[in-house]
TIKEBA-595877 format. One record per residue (C-alpha): chain; x, y, z; residue in one letter; residue number from 1. Coordinates in steps of 0.001 Angstrom, whole numbers, plus 500000, padded with zeros to 6 digits. Each point is the difference from the previous one (the first is absolute). Example, Ala and Ser with C-alpha at 12.3 -4.5 7.8 and 13.67 -1.06 7.14 Angstrom:
2
<"A", <512300, 495500, 507800>, "a", 1>
<"A", <501370, 503440, 499340>, "s", 2>
***
This chain:
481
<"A", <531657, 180972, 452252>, "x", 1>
<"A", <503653, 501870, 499717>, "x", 2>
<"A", <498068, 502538, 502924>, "x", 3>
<"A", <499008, 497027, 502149>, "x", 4>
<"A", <503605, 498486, 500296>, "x", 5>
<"A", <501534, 503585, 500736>, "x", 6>
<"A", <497432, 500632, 502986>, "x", 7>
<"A", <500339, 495914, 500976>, "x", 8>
<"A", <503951, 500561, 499898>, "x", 9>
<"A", <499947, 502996, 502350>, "x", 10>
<"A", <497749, 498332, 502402>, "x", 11>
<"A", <502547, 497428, 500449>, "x", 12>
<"A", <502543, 502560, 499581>, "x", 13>
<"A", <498070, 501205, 503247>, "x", 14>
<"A", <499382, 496763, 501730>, "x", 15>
<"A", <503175, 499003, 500237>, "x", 16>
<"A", <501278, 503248, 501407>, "x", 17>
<"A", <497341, 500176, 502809>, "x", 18>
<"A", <500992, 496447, 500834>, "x", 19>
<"A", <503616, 500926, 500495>, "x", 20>
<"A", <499151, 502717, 502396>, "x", 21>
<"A", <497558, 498044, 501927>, "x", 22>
<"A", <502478, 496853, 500519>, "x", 23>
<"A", <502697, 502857, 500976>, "x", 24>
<"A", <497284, 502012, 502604>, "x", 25>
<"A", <498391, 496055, 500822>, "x", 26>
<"A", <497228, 500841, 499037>, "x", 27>
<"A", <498293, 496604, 498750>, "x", 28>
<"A", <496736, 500554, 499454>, "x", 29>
<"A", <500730, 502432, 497858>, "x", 30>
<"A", <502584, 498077, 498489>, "x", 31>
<"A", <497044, 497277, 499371>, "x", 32>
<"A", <498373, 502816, 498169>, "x", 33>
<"A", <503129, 500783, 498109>, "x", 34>
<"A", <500745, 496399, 498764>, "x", 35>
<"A", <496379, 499655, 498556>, "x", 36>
<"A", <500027, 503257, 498080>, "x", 37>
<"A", <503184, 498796, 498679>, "x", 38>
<"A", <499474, 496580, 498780>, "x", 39>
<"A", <496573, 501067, 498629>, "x", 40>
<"A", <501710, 502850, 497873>, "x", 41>
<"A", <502663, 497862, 498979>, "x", 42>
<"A", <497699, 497463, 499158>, "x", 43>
<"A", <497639, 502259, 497937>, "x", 44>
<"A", <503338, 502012, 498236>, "x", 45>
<"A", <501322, 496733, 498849>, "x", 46>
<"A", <496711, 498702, 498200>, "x", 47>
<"A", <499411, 503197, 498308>, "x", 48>
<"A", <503520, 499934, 498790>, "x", 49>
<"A", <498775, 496553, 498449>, "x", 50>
<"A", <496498, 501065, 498636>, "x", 51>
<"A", <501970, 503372, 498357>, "x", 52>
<"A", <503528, 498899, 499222>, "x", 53>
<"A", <500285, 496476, 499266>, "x", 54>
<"A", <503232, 500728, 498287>, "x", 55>
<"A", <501730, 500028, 502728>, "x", 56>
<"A", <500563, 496559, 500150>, "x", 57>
<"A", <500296, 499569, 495652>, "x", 58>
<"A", <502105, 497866, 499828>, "x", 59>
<"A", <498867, 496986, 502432>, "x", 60>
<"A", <496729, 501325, 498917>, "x", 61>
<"A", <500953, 499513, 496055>, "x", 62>
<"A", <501587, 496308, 500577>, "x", 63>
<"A", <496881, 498417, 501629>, "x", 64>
<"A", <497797, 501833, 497062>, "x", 65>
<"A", <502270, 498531, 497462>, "x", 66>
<"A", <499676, 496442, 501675>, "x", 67>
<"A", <495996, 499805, 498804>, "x", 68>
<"A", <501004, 500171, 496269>, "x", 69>
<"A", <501148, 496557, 499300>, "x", 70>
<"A", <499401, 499835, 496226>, "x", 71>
<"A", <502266, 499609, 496805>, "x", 72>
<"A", <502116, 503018, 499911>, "x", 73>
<"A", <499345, 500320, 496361>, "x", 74>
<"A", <496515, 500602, 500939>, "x", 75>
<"A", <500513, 503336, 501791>, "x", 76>
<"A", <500857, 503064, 499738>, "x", 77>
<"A", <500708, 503044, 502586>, "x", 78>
<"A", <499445, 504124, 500124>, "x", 79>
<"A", <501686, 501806, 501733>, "x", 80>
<"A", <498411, 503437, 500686>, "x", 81>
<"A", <500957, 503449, 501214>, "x", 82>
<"A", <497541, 502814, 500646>, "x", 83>
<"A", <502044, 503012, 500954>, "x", 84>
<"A", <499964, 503817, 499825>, "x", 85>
<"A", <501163, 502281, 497364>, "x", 86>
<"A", <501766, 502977, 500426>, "x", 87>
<"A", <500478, 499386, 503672>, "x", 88>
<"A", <503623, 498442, 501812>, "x", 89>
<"A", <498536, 496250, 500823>, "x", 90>
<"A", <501466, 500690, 503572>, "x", 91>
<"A", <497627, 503004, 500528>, "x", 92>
<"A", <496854, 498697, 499255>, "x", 93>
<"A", <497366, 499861, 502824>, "x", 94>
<"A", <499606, 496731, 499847>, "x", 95>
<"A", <496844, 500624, 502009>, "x", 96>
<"A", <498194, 501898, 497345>, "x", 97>
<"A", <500638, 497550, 497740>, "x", 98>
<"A", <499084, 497164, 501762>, "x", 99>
<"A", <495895, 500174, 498618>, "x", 100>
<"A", <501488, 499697, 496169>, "x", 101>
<"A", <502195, 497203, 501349>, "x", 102>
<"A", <496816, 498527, 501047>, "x", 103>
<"A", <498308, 500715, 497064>, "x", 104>
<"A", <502431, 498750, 497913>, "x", 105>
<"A", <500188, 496447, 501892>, "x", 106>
<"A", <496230, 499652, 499727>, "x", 107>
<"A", <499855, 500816, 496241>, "x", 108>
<"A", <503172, 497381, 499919>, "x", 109>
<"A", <497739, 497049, 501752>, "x", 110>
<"A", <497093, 500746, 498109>, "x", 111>
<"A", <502128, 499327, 496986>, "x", 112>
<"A", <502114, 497324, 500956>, "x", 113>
<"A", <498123, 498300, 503307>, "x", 114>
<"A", <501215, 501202, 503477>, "x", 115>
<"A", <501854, 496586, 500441>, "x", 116>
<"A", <502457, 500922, 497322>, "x", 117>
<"A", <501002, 503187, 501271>, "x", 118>
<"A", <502957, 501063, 502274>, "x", 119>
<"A", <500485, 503273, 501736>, "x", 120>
<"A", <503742, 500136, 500230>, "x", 121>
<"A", <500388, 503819, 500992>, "x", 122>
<"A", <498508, 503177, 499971>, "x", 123>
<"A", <499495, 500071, 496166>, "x", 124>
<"A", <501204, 496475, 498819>, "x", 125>
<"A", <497873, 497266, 498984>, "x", 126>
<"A", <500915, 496435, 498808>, "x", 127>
<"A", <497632, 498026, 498033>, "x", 128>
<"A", <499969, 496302, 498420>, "x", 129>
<"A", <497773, 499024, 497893>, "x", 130>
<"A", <499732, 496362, 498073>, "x", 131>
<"A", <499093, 500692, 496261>, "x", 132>
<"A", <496355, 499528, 499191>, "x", 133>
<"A", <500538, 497013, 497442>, "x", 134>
<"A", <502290, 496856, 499855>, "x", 135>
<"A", <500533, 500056, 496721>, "x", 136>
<"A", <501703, 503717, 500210>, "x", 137>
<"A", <503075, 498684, 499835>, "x", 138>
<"A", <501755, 502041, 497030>, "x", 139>
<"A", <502643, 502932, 501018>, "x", 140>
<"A", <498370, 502369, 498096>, "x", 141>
<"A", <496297, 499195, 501088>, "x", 142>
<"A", <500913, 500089, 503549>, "x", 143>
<"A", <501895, 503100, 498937>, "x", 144>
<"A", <497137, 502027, 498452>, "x", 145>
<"A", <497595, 498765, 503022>, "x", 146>
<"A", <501742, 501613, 502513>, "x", 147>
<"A", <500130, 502924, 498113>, "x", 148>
<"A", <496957, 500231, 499794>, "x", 149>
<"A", <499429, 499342, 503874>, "x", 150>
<"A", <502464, 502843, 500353>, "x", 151>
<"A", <498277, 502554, 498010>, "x", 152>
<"A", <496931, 498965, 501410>, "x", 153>
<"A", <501028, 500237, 503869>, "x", 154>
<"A", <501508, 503400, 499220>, "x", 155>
<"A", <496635, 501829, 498827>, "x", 156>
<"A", <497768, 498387, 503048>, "x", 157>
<"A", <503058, 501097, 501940>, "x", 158>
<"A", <499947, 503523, 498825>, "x", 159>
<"A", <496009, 499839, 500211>, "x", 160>
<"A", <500085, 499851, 503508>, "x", 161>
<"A", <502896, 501316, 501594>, "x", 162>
<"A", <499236, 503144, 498891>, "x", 163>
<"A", <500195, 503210, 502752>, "x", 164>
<"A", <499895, 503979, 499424>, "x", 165>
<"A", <501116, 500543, 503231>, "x", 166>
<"A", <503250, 498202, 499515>, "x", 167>
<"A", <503159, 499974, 497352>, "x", 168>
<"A", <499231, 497850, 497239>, "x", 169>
<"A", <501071, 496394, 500304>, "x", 170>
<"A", <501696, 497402, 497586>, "x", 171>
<"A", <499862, 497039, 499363>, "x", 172>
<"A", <502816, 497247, 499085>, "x", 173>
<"A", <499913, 496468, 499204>, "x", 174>
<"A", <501705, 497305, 499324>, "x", 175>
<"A", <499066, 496570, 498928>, "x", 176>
<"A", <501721, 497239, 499813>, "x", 177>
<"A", <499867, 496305, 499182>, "x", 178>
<"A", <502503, 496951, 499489>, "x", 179>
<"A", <500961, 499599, 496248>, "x", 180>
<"A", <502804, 500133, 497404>, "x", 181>
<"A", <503376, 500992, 501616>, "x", 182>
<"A", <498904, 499885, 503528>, "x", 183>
<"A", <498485, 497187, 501345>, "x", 184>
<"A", <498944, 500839, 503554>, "x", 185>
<"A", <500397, 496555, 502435>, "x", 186>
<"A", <498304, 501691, 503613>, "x", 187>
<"A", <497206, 502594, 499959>, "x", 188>
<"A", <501981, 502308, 501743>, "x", 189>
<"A", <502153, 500200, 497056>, "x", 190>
<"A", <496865, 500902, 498562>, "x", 191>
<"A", <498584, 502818, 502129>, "x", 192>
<"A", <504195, 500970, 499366>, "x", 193>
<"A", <499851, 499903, 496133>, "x", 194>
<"A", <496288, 501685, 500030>, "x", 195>
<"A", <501622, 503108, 502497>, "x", 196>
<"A", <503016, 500014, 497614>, "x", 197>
<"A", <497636, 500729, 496958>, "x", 198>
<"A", <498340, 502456, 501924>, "x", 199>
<"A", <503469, 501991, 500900>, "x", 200>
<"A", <500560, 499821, 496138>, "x", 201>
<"A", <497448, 501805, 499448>, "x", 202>
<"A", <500317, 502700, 502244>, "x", 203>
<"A", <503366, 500020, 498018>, "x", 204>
<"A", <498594, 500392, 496957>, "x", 205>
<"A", <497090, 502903, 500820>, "x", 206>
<"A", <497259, 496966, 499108>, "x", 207>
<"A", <496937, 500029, 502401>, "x", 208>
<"A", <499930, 495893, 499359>, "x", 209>
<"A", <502719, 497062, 498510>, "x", 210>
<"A", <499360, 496526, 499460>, "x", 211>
<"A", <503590, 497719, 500286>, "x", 212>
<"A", <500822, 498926, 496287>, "x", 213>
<"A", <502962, 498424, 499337>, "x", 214>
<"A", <502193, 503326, 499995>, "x", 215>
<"A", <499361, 500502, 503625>, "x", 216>
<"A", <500085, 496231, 501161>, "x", 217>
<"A", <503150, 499693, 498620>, "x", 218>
<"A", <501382, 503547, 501741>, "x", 219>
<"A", <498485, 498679, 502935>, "x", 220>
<"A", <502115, 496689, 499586>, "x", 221>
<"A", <502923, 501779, 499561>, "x", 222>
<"A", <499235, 501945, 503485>, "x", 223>
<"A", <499621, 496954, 501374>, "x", 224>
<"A", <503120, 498540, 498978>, "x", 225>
<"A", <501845, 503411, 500865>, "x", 226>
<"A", <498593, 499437, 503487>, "x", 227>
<"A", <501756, 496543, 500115>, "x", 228>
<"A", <502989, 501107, 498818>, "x", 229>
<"A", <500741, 502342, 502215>, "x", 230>
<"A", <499568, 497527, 503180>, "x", 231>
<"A", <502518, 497804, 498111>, "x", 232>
<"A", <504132, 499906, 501299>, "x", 233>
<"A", <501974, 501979, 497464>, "x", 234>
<"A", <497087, 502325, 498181>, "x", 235>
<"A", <503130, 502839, 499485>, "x", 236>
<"A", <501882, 497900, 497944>, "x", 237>
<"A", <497456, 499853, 497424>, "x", 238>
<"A", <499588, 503416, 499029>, "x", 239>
<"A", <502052, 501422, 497222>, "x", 240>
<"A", <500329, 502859, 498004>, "x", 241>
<"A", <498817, 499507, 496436>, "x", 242>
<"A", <501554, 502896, 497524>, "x", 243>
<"A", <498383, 502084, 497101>, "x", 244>
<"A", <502263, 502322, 497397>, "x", 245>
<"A", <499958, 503546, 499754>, "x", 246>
<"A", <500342, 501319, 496351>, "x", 247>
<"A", <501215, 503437, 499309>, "x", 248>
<"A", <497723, 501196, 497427>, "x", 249>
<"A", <502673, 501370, 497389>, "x", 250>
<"A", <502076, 497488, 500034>, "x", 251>
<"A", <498173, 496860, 500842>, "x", 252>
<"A", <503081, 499150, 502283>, "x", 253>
<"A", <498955, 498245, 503718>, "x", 254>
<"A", <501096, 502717, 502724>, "x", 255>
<"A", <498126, 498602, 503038>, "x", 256>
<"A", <497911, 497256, 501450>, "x", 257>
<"A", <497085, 499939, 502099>, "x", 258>
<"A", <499966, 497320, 502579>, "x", 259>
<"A", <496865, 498420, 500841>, "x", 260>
<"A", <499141, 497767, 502992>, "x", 261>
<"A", <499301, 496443, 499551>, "x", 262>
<"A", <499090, 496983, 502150>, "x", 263>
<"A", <501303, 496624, 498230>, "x", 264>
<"A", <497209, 498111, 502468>, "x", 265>
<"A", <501538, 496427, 500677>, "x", 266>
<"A", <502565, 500746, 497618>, "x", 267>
<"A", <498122, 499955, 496658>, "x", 268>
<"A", <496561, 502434, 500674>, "x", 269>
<"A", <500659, 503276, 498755>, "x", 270>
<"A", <497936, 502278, 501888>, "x", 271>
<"A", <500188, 503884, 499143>, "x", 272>
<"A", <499657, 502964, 502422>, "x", 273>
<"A", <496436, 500356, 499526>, "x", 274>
<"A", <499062, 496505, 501183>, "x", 275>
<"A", <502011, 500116, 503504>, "x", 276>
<"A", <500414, 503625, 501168>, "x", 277>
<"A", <496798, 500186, 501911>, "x", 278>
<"A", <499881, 496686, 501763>, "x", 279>
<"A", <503961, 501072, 500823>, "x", 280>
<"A", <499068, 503284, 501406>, "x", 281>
<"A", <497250, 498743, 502022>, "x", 282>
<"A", <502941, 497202, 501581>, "x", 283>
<"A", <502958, 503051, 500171>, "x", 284>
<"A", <502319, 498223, 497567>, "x", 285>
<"A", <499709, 502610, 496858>, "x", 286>
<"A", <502937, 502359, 501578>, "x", 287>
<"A", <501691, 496246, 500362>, "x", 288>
<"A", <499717, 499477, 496507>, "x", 289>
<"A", <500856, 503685, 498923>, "x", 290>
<"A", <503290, 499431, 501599>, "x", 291>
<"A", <500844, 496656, 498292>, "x", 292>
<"A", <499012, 500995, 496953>, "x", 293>
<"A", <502144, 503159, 500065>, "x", 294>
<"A", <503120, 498227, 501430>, "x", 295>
<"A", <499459, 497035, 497046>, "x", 296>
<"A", <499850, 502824, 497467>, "x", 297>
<"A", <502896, 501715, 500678>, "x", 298>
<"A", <502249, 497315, 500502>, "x", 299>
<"A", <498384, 498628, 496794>, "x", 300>
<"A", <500676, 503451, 498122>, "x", 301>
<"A", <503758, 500424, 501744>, "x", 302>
<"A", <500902, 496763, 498693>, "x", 303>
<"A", <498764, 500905, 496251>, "x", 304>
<"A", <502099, 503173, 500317>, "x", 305>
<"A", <503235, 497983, 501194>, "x", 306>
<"A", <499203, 497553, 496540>, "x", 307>
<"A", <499459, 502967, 497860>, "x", 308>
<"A", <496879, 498836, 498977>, "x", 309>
<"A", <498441, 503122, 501018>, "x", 310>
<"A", <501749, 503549, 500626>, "x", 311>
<"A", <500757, 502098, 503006>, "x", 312>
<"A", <497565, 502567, 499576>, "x", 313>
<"A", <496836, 497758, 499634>, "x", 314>
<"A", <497152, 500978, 502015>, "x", 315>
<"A", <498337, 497742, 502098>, "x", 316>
<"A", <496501, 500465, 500958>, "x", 317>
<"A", <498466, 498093, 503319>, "x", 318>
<"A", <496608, 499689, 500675>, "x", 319>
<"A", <498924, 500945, 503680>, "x", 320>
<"A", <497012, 499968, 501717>, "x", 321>
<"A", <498156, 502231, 502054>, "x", 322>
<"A", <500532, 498358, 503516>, "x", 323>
<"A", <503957, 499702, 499496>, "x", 324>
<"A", <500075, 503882, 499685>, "x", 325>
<"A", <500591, 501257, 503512>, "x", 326>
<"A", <502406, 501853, 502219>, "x", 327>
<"A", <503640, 498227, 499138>, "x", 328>
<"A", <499086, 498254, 497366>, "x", 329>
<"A", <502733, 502537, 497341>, "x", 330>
<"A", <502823, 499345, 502585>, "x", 331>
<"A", <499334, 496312, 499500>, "x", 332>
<"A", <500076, 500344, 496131>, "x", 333>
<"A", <502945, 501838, 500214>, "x", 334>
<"A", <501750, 497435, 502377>, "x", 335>
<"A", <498794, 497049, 497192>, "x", 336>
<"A", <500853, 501586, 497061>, "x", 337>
<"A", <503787, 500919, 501582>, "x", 338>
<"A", <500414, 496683, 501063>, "x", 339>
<"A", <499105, 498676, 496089>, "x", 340>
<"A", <502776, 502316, 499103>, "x", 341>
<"A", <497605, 502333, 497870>, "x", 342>
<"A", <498841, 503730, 500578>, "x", 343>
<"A", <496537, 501548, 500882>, "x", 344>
<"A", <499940, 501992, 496436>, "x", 345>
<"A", <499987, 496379, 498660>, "x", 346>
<"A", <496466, 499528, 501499>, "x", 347>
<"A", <496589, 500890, 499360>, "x", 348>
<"A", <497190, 499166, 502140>, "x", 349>
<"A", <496723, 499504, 498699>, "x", 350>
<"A", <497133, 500978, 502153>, "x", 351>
<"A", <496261, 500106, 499656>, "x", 352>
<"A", <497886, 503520, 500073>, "x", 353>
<"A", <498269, 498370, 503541>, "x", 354>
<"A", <503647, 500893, 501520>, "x", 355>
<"A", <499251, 503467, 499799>, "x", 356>
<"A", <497034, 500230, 501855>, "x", 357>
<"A", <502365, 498797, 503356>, "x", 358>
<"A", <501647, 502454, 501617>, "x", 359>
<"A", <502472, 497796, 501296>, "x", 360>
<"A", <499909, 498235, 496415>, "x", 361>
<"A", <500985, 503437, 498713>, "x", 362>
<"A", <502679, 500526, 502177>, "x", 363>
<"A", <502122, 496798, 499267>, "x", 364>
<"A", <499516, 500839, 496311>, "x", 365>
<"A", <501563, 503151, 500676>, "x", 366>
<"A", <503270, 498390, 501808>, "x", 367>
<"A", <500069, 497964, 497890>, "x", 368>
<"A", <500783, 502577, 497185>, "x", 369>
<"A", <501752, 502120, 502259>, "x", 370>
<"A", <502724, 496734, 500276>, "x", 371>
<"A", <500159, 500443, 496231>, "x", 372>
<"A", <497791, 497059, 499016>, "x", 373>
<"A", <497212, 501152, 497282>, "x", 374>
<"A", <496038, 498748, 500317>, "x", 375>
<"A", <497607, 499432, 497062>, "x", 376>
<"A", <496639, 499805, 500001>, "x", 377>
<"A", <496593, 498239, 498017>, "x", 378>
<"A", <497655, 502065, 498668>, "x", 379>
<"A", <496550, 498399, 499235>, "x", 380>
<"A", <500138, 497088, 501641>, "x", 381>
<"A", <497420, 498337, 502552>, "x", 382>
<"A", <499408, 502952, 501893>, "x", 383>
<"A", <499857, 503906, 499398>, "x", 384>
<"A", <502841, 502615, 498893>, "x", 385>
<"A", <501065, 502239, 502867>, "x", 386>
<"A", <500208, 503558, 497926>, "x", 387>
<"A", <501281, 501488, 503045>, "x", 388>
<"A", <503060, 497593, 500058>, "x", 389>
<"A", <500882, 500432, 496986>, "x", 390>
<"A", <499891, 503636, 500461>, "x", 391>
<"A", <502215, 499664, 503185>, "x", 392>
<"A", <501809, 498011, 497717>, "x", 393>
<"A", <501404, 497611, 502275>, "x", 394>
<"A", <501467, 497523, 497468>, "x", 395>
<"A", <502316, 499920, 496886>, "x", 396>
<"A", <498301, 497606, 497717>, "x", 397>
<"A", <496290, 499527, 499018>, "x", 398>
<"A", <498644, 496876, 498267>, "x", 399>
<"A", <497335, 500393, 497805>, "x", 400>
<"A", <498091, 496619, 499053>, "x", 401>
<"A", <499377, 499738, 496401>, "x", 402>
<"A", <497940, 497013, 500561>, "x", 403>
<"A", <497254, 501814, 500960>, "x", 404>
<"A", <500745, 502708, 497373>, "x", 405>
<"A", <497506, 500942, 497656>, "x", 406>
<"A", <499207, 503196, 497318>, "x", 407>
<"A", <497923, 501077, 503203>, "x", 408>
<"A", <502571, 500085, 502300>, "x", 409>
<"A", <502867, 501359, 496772>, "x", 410>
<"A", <499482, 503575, 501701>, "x", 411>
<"A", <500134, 498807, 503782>, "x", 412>
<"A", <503406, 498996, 499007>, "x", 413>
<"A", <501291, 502481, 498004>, "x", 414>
<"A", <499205, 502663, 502690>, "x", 415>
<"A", <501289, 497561, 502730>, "x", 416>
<"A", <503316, 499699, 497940>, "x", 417>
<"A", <500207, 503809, 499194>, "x", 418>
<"A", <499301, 500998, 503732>, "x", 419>
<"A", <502707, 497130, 501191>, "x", 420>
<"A", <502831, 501662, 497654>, "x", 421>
<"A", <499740, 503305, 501149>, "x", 422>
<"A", <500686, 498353, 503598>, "x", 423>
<"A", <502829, 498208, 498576>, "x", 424>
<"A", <497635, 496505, 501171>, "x", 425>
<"A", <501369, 497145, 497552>, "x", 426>
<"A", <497494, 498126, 497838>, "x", 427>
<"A", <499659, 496271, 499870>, "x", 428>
<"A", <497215, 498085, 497750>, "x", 429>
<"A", <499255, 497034, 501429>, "x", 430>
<"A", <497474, 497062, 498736>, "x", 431>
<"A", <501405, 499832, 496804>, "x", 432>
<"A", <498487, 497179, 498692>, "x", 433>
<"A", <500126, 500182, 496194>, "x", 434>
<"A", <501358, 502288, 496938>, "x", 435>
<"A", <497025, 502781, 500432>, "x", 436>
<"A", <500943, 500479, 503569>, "x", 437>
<"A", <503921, 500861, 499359>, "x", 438>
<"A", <498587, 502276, 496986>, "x", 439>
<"A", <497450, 502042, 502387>, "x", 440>
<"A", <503139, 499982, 502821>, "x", 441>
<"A", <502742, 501128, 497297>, "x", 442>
<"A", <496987, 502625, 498505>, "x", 443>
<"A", <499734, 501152, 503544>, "x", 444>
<"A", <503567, 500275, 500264>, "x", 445>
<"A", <500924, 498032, 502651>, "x", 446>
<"A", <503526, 499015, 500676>, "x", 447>
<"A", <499245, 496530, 501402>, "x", 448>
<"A", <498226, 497279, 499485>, "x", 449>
<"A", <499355, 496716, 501852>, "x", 450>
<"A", <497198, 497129, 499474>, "x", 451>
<"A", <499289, 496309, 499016>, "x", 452>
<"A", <500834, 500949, 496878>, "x", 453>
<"A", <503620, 499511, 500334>, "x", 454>
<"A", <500008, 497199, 502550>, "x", 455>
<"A", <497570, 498667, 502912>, "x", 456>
<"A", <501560, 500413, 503512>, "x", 457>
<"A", <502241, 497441, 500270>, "x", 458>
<"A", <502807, 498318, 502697>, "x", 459>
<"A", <503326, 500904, 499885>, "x", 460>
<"A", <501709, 497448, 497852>, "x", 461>
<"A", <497498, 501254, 497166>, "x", 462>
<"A", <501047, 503198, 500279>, "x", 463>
<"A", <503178, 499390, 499996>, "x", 464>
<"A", <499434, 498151, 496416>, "x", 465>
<"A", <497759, 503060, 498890>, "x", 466>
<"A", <502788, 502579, 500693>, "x", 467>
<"A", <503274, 498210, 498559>, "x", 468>
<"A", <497366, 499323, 496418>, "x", 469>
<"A", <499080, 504038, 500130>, "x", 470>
<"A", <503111, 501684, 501535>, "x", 471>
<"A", <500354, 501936, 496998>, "x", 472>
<"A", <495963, 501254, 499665>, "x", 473>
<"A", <497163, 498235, 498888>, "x", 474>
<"A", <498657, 500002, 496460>, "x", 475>
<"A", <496100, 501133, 500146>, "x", 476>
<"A", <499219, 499030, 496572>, "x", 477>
<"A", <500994, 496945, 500067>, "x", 478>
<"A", <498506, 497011, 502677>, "x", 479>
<"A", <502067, 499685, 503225>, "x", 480>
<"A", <499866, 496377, 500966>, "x", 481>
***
């Protein structure tokens, strides 16, 4: 079929061409010729394109599918499924080749579900809504375990069938999705948008299938609420840097803050980093909100210093994400922290180990030191460690999180504290969360120490409290409320 429109396209590719030059030479009964060849391929390209492709047109074709299902909400439920290649950049994939699984895979798909409940949305996405086979399945955790079920079940007749030796091996994602507890969808579009939404969390989390439980409904509510936020008047105003201690290990005395982003959404929400960073890079507001939340934080932090509530040589540490580290981005710093009245060896930035993998990533980290501000680093977080980085060694601090420490991991950390002394690479245990955790990080011997354990994140009036009650060091043994 792809063949057929290629040759159909060329003919009218050709048509039209031998028109032109037999209008221009007068010609017209060749130009009669010309103007039938081309209409005829034209006509023949086109309903190929709608036999083959009927993505093309997804989206008015989606919205008059959708308009057949007019039951209860309640009573459906929607996949969303992927079949896609392994191993192989998405964007390089002969789409050709592939085409006969496609097909394969859409058959298998009506035979399971009926053809009417299908829709081909592109090359290897399929929508499907399906009413649950009983009224009386009306319990969350029935409707729950049945489309589980359906999911595991789809998979295998998937995998069945799609099989092909002479091509990469393909995967399989899904995600299914229905209205319930914390998300109560009102259109099915919000459906098909909840079911997709599943289906990207589980891509996120390595899981060939997810059905939405109330985890991801109510991550997908906050998304959604994000989303409105940001097309409000005024969204800047209501981020604000929230502020957790350092401790200095020997002598339990606060020598530094880490200042974390927060949205206060409408004025009362507290939203943390994790909930709003994506939907903010996708709109181009996270280097926005980098740069109020810096500015906030060191006028916040100048003005504790002018009090005496905290001293001159506290170290501040700023969190900074990946897309706000490019070319002039340490002049910029320099100009902000200047203006505050403070000095670059004041301030630490904290970047993630994906930063190091950019080139041009790698070379604002390094003005950045070069203008005398120091970096720090997570170890073990959501993504991989970068061993050559940290043999480049192009940061001063590491954090190690001793939340996920374990006597498994007790020798991980000991070498990756050994290795960062000999490059003169501070250590910082972070995650403390209860006494065991400060004994493993003092056992370990590092110098500092930061976690829930001594306070939450919170705004800057608390923290103001916090510091005036533990000026002089806190007291470990005894509670700290």
């Amino acid at each position: 079929m792809i063949h057929l429109q290629r040759y159909h396209f060329i003919f009218a590719a050709l048509g039209f061409i031998g028109l032109v030059c037999s209008l221009f030479n007068a010609c017209y009964l060749a130009s009669a010729f010309f103007i039938v060849l081309f209409l005829f391929s034209t006509s023949i390209f086109f309903l190929c394109s709608n036999l083959s492709e009927p993505w093309n047109h997804a989206g008015r074709a989606l919205k008059k599918w959708l308009k057949k299902y007019n039951e209860d909400l309640d009573s459906l439920f929607c996949l969303s499924i992927t079949i896609h290649a392994q191993g192989v950049f998405q964007s390089s994939v002969d789409r050709e080749e592939f085409e006969e699984l496609y097909e394969y895979g859409a058959a298998e798909l009506s035979h399971y579900f009926g053809s009417g409940n299908i829709q081909r949305i592109s090359h290897a996405e399929f929508l499907v809504i399906r009413s649950y086979p009983s009224a009386n399945l009306t319990q969350e955790k029935d409707k729950h375990e049945y489309q589980s079920i359906v999911c595991q079940t789809i998979v295998q007749r998937l995998e069945s069938r799609i099989e092909s030796p002479s091509l990469p091996p393909v995967a399989i994602t899904i995600g299914c999705a229905g209205s319930g507890i914390r998300y109560q969808v009102e259109s099915l579009e919000q459906l098909v948008d909840l079911a997709y939404f599943t289906e990207q969390e589980a891509q996120r989390r390595r899981l060939q299938w997810l059905v939405a439980d109330a985890v991801v409904r109510a991550k997908k509510l906050d998304i959604d609420e994000c989303k409105q936020g940001f097309l409000s008047t005024g969204w800047q105003q209501e981020f604000n840097p929230f502020f957790q201690p350092i401790i200095e290990t020997s002598t339990n005395m606060v020598v530094g803050v880490e200042s974390l982003a927060r949205w206060q959404l409408g004025g009362f929400r507290i939203l943390s980093a994790s909930v709003f960073k994506d939907i903010a890079c996708d709109l181009h507001h996270i280097t926005t909100i980098d740069i109020i939340i810096i500015t906030k934080t060191l006028e916040a932090i100048r003005k504790m210093m002018l009090e005496r509530i905290v001293p001159y040589s506290f170290k501040i540490v700023l969190n900074i994400s990946n897309e706000s580290l490019k070319r002039g981005f340490a002049a910029r710093m320099v100009f902000l922290v200047e203006q505050a009245g403070m000095h670059p060896k004041q301030i630490e930035f904290d970047i993630k180990d994906t930063a190091l993998s950019n080139l041009e990533s790698i070379l604002a980290i390094r003005e950045l030191r070069e203008k005398g501000f120091s970096v720090s680093l997570d170890v073990f977080t959501d993504t991989a460690f970068d061993l050559q980085a940290f043999v480049r060694s192009d940061f001063d601090t590491i954090k190690l999180d001793f939340s996920a420490f374990s006597p498994q991991l007790q020798q991980v950390y000991a070498a990756l504290y050994d290795a960062s002394t000999k490059q003169e690479i501070r250590v910082l245990a972070k995650g403390i969360e209860n006494k065991e955790m400060i004994e493993a990080a003092i056992l370990l011997g590092c110098p500092y120490m930061q976690g829930n354990y001594f306070t939450l994140p919170v705004a800057e009036s608390t923290f103001k409290v916090f510091m005036q009650k533990y000026q002089d060091g806190l007291d470990l043994e005894s509670h700290l409320g």
